[in-house]
N, C-alpha and C positions, 0 to 999 in steps of 0.2 A: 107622800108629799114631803113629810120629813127629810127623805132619805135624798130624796133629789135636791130640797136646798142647801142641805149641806154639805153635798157634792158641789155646788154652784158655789158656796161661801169658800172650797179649800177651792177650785178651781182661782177664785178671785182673790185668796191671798197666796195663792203660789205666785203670782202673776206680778201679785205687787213687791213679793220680797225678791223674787230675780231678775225684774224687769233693769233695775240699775245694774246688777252684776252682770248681764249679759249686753248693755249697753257701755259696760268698761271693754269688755271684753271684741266687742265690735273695734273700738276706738286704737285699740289696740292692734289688731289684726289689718285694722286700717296704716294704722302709723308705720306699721310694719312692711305692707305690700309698700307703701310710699316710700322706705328707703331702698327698697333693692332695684338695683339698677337693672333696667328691662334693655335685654341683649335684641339686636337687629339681626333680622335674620338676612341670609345672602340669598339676593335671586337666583333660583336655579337658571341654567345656561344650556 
């Protein structure tokens, strides 16, 4: 029983120490798809 809540307590602070760094990194990836200009494709004929 030990052994599993302390798999449970690393599970829950991994969670909390990358939860922000992988929430920059969203923001990020976001900002980024938002400046590249998205090319039109031509109708094929």
């Amino acid at each position: 029983m030990k052994t599993i809540s302390a798999f449970i307590l690393l599970i829950y602070w991994s969670i909390i120490i990358f939860a922000p760094v992988m929430s920059k990194d969203i923001k990020f990836s976001r900002a980024k798809t938002n400046n590249i200009k998205i090319v039109e494709q031509k109708p094929r004929s």
